[in-house]
C-alpha positions as CSV (number, residue, x, y, z in Angstrom):
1,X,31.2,-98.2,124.8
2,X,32.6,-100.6,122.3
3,X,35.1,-99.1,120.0
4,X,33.7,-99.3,116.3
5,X,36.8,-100.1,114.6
6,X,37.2,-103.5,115.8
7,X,37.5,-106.3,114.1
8,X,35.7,-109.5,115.3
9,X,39.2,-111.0,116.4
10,X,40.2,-107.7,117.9
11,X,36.4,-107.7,119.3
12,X,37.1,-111.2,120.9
13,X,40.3,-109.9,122.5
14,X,37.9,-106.7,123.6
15,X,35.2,-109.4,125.2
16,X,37.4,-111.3,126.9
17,X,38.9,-108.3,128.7
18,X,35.4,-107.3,129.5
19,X,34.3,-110.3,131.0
20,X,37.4,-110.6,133.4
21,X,36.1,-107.2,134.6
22,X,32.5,-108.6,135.0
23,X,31.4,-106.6,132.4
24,X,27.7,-107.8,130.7
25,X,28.7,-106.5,127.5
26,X,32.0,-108.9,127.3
27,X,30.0,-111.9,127.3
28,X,27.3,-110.8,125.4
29,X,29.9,-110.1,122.5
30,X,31.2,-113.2,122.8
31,X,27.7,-114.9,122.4
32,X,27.2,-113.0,119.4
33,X,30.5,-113.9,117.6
34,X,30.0,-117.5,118.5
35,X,26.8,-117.2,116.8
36,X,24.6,-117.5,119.6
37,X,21.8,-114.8,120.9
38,X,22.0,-113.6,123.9
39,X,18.3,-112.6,124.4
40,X,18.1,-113.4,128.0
41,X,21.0,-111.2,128.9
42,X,19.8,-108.2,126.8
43,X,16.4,-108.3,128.2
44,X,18.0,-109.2,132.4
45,X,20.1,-106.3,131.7
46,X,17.8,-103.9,129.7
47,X,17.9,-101.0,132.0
48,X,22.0,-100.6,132.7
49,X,22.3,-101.5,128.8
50,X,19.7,-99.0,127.5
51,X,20.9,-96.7,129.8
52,X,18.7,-93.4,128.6
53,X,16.7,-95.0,126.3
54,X,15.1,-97.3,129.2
55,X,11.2,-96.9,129.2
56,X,11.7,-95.1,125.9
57,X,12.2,-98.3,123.9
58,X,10.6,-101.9,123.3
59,X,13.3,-103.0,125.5
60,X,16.1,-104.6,124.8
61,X,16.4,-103.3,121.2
62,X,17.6,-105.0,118.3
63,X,21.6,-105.6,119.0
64,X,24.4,-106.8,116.9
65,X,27.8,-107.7,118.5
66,X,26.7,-105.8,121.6
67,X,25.8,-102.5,119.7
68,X,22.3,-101.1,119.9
69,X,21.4,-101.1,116.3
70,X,17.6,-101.0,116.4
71,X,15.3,-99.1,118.3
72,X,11.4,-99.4,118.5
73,X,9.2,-96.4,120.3
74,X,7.1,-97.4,123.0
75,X,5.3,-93.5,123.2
76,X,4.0,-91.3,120.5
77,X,6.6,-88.2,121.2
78,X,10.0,-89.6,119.5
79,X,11.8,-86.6,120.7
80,X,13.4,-88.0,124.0
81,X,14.6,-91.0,121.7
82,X,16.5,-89.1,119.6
83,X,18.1,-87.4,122.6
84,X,18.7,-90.9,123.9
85,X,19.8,-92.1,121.0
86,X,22.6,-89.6,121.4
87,X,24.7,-92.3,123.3
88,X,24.0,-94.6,121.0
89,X,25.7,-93.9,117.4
90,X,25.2,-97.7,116.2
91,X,21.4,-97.4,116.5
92,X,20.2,-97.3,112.5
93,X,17.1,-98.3,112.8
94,X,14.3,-96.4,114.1
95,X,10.5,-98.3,113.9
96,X,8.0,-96.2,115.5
97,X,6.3,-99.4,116.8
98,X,2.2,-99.5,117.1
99,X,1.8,-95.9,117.0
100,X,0.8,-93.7,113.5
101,X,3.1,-90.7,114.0
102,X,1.4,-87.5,113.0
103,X,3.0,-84.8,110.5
104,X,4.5,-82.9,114.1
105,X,6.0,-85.9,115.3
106,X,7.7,-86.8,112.0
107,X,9.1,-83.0,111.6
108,X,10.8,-83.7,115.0
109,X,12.8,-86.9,113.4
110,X,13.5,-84.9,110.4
111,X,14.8,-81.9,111.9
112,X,17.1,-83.3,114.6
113,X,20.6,-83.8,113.9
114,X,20.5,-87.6,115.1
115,X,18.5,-88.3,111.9
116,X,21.7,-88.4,110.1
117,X,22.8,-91.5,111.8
118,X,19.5,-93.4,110.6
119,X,19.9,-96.0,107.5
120,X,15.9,-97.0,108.2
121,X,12.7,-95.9,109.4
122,X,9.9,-98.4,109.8
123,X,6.0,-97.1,110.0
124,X,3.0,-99.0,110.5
125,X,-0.4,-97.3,109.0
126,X,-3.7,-98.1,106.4
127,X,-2.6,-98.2,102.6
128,X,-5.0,-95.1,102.2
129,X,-2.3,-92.6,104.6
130,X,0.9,-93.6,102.1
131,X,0.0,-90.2,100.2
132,X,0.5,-88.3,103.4
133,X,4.0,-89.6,103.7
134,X,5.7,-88.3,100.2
135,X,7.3,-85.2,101.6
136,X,9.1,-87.1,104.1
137,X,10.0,-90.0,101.5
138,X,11.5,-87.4,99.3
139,X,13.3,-85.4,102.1
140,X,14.0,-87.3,105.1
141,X,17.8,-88.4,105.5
142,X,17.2,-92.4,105.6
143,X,17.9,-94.3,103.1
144,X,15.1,-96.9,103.6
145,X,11.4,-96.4,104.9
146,X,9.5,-99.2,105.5
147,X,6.0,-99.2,105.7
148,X,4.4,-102.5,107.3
149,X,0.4,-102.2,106.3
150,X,-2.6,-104.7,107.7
151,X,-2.0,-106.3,104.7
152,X,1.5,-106.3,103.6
153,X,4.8,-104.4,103.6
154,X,6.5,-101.2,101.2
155,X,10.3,-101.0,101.7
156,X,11.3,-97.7,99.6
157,X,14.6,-98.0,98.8
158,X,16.6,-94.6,98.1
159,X,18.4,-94.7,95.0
160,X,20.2,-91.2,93.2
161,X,17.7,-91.2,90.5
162,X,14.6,-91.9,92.8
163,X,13.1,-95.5,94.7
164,X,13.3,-99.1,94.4
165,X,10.4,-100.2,96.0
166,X,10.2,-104.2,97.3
167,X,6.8,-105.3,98.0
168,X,5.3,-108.1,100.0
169,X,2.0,-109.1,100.1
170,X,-0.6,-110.5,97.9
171,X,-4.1,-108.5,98.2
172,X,-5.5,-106.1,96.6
173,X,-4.7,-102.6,99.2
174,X,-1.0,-103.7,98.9
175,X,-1.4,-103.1,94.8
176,X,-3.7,-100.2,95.4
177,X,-1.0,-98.9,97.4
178,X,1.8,-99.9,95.3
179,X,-0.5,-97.7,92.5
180,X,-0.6,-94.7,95.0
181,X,3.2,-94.9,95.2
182,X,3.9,-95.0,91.7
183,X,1.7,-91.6,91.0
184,X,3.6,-89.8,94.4
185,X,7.3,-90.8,93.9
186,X,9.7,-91.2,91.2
187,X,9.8,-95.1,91.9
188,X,12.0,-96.7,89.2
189,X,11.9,-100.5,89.9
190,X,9.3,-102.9,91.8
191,X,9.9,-105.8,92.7
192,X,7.9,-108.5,94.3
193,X,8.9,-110.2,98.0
194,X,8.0,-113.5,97.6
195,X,8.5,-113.9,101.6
């Protein structure tokens, strides 16, 4: 495991030591701080880097300077994740991928102490479900959700006096949506993506 108080000249000196002991993680460090993305490594050594998260995840995960930041679900249950995720700290990302979690599935992600480490949590569903999601908006421990729609994209941003929601898209569900937000949550600011 790479220590987290590095900085990158401290982190070079950590990489170099790696490599001379033929360790993947060493080079792929040193990729990353020369600016250079080490895609084919991550995914050639996806299942000793993933380590309990293999088969869990859309491998390899999203990395920064060789620390698993991002983590997409390949099943439904995101239980053994979180347990996964366990030897993973960095990970601060959590996007539950293709699958619609249900209300029981969500609970789990709330409830379990690893929440606590998540800065974001990315869902994809219709405009219509957005209702179904306030209670965990309001409660859950992240500071951003993002919901990706058909038609467009709802970042809620978690502010202490209630949301800033960034919207992209241009069509009519992402506004009717935007509308459905606005009457749920105590959203304070909108502003319009323009990606």
């Amino acid at each position: 495991m790479i220590p987290a108080d590095l900085d990158d000249d401290a982190l070079a000196v950590w990489a170099d030591a790696r490599q001379l002991e033929g360790d993947v993680l060493g080079e792929i460090v040193a990729l990353q701080l020369a600016g250079r993305a080490p895609e084919g490594l991550l995914q050639r050594h996806a299942p000793v880097l993933l380590g309990p998260l293999h088969g869990l995840i859309v491998p390899p995960g999203t990395w920064e300077k060789a620390r698993l930041v991002g983590v997409e679900l390949v099943g439904i249950d995101p239980t053994p994740v979180l347990e996964g995720m366990r030897s993973f700290p960095s990970v601060r990302t959590l996007d539950f991928g293709t699958h619609t979690p249900l209300a029981p599935e969500r609970r789990r992600v709330w409830g379990h102490e690893v929440a606590r480490q998540l800065r974001e949590v990315r869902f994809r569903m219709p405009a219509t479900w957005l209702r179904t999601y306030r209670r965990e908006l309001l409660h859950a421990p992240v500071q951003r959700f993002v919901v990706v729609l058909d038609v467009g994209t709802l970042a809620f941003e978690r502010r202490p006096d209630g949301f800033r929601l960034v919207v992209a898209g241009l069509h009519p569900l992402v506004d009717r949506a935007v509308a459905h937000a606005r009457q749920a949550l105590p959203i304070r600011e909108v502003v319009r993506s323009v990606r």
